[in-house]
C-alpha positions, 0 to 999 in steps of 0.5 A, spaced: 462 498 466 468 499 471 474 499 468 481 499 473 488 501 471 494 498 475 500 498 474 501 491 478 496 485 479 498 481 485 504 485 487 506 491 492 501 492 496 497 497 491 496 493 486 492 488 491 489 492 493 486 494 486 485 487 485 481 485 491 477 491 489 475 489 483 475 481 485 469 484 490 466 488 485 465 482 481 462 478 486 458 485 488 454 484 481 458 490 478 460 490 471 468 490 473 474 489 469 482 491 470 486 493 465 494 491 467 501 491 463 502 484 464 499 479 467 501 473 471 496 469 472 491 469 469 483 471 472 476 474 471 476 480 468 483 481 468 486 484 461 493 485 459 496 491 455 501 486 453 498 480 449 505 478 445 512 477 446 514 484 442 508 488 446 512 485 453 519 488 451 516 494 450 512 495 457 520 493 459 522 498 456 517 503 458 520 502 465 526 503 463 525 510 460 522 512 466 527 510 471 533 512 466 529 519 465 530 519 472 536 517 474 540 524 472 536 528 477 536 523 483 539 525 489 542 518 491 540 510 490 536 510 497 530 515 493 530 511 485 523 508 487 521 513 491 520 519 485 517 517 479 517 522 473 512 519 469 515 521 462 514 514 459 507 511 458 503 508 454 497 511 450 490 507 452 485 513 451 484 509 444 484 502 447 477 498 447 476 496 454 477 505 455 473 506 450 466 502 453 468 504 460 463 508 464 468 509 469 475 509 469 478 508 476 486 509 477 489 506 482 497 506 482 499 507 475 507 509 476 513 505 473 512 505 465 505 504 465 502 511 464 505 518 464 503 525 465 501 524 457 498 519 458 493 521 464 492 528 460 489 523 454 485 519 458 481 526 462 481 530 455 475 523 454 471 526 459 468 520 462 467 520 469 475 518 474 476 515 481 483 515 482 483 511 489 490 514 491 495 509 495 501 514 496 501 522 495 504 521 488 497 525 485 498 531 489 506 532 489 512 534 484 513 527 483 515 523 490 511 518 492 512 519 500 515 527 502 519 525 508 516 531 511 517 535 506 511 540 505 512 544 499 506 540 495 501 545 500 503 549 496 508 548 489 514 543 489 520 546 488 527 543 490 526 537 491 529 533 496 529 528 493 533 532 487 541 532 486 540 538 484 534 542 487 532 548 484 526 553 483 525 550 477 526 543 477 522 537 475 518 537 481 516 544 478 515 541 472 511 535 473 507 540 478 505 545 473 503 538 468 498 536 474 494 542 475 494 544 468 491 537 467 487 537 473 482 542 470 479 537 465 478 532 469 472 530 471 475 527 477 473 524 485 480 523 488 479 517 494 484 515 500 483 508 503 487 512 510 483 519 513 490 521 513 491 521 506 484 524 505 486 530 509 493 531 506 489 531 499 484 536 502 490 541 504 494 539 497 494 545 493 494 541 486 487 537 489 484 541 495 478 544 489 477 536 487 472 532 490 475 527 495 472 523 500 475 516 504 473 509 502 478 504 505 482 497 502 478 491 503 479 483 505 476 477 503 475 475 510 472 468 509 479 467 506 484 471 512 480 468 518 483 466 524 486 458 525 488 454 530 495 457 532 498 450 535 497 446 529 499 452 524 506 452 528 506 444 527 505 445 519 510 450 519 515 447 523 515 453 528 516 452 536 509 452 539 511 455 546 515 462 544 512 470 542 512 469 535 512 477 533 511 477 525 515 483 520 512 482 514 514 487 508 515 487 500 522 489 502 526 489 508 531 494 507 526 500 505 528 505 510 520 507 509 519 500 512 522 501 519 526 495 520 531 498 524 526 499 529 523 493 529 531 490 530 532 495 536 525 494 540 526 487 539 532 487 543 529 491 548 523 486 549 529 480 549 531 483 555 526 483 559 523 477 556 527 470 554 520 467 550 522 471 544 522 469 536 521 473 531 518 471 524 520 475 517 517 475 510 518 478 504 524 480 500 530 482 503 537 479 506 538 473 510 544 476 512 541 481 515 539 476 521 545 474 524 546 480 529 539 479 531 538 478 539 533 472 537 532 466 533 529 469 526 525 464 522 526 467 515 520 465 511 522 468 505 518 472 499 510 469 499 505 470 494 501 464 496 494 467 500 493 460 504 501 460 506 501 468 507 495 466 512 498 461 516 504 464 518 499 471 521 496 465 525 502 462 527 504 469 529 502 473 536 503 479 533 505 484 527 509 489 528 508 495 523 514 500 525 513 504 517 515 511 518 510 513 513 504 509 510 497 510 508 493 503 510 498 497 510 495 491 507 499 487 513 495 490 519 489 489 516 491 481 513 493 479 521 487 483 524 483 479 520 487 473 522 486 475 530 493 477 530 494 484 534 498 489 531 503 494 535 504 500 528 507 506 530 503 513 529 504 515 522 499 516 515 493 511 516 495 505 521 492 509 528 485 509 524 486 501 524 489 500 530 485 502 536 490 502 542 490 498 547 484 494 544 485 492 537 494 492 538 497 498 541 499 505 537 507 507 539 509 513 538 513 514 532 520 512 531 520 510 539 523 503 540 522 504 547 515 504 545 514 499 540 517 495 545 511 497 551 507 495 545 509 488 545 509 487 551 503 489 552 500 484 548 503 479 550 501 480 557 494 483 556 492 477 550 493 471 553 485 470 552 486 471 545 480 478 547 485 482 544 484 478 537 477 477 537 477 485 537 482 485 532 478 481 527 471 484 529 474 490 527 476 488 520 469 484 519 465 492 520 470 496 516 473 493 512 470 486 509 468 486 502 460 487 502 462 494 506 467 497 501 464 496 495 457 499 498 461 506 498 464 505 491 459 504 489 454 508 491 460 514 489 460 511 482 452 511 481 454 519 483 458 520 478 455 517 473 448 521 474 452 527 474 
């Protein structure tokens, strides 16, 4: 039996990702089972650590020791949920779905769910681990993205993301708890990105543990491409106008890039009058009034079937993200047909072959994020650009593929 631990359900581009996997394993025929804090909306295989009331409030606050054990050391509210302590966690090396696991498969386990006392308890059971890795948190002192730090390479000390940096602060600590836990695992590490893979091979706490790259999946029976026209009806959108589409859990994350997109979008206005923009996510409406185009502001979506009308209705997504492992975003709109332009950073010039799939930019160059739109708009005017976006996801990302790579990786571990 497999048994995933996240954090979230259907929230964050994690915890999707850790369902979709464990949604596509169940219809592969394995034995898959997903282990959650809360959950929402009840699914197969889906099992909550919290079945009461009481045992609610006590994941609450698990999350709220967590974040205050951090608050003293932050550096600034632009990092609170960038660095995670893992201090406060709940034990479930006892829990019977653990118990009866044959593989325990990590993915993103920060925010109150598991601490390092946590992790140490699960690896001392000695039952084989996959930990599918979504940021860089597994092999740093505590922050999820560097920001181009590189003291991970070979021991985190003063953290920038500290108030206080020192030779031995809390990155120091927490790095010292990882090796040390590390050596009793029986552990293969994988990366969805090459990119993530290759900074895992070079990380001092993981460079000696088994690691390989198996990307996020998709159900593309579900994201598939529709009739644009009629979408834009649906949506009430303008069928004449280059919809460029932002999506992003929250617009306001500087990680998220979102400033880029403004400014290569007034640079595109300038040369283009047929430009509308689409945005989903969280984030601020007032935040659009100084947009040099009309913005359709679509708000927070969780429903899959609006989500994939709007990336129908789009031409294009642009990913200006100035560090990311393999967005669910690109992978979503590529499916749809939809091109995308991303910047060339973590994992998104693995999804988007340049000037075939969409159009790679160089990174934090709204001169050249603007080319990337034009591009499209001037090269996928017979929607080719599109049937090789989605015969890209189709050969490397659909369900049957990824699967296959897991589970071969499982009947390895276990035969070991």
């Amino acid at each position: 039996m497999i048994l995933h631990l996240s954090t979230f359900h259907l929230e964050g581009g994690a915890g999707v990702a850790a369902t979709r996997l464990h949604r596509a394993l169940l219809y592969s025929g394995e034995d898959s089972y997903m282990l959650i804090p809360e959950v929402q909306n009840p699914e197969q295989g889906i099992i909550p650590l919290a079945n009461t009331k009481w045992k609610s409030r006590i994941n609450f606050f698990r999350f709220v020791s967590e974040r205050l054990q951090f608050l003293p050391f932050e550096k600034d509210k632009s990092v609170r949920f960038a660095f995670s302590p893992a201090a406060a966690g709940a034990d479930i090396s006892t829990h019977p779905l653990v118990i009866e696991a044959d593989i325990i498969h990590l993915h993103w386990i920060n925010f109150g769910f598991l601490s390092m006392d946590s992790l140490e308890k699960l690896f001392s059971l000695g039952k084989p681990i996959v930990w599918t890795l979504h940021d860089m948190w597994a092999f740093t002192g505590g922050c999820h993205y560097s920001r181009g730090c590189e003291n991970y390479l070979i021991h985190c000390q003063y953290c920038p993301y500290l108030a206080q940096p020192d030779e031995y602060d809390i990155s120091f600590s927490q790095f010292e708890q990882k090796a040390a836990i590390y050596k009793t695992a029986k552990m293969a590490l994988v990366s969805p990105s090459n990119w993530l893979n290759d900074l895992t091979k070079k990380a001092k706490l993981t460079k000696n543990l088994p690691a390989l790259s198996i990307p996020n999946c998709l159900d593309t029976e579900i994201f598939k491409p529709k009739s644009k026209t009629e979408i834009r009806k649906v949506l009430n959108l303008p069928i004449d106008k280059n919809l460029i589409l932002f999506a992003g859990a929250n617009t306001q994350d500087p990680r998220k890039g979102f400033d880029y997109f403004k400014e290569a979008i007034r640079i595109s206005s300038a040369l283009s009058e047929n430009i509308e923009v689409l945005i989903f996510g969280k984030s601020n409406p007032d935040s659009f009034a100084s947009f040099p185009v009309p913005v359709h502001y679509l708000g927070k979506i969780t429903e899959t079937e609006q989500m994939v009308n709007v990336y129908n209705a789009a031409d294009m997504i642009i990913v200006p993200s100035l560090e990311d492992n393999l967005p669910n975003t690109i992978m979503e709109a590529m499916a749809c047909g939809t091109p995308a332009v991303g910047f060339a950073t973590g994992g998104i010039p693995e999804m988007i072959d340049h000037q075939e799939t969409g159009y790679v930019a160089k990174l934090k160059s709204t001169n050249a994020l603007s080319e990337g739109i034009e591009w499209i708009i001037r090269n996928n005017i017979n929607g080719e650009i599109s049937a090789k976006a989605r015969k890209k996801v189709e050969d490397c990302y659909a369900e049957n593929v990824v699967t296959g790579q897991y589970s071969k990786l499982y009947k390895s571990l276990l035969e070991k």
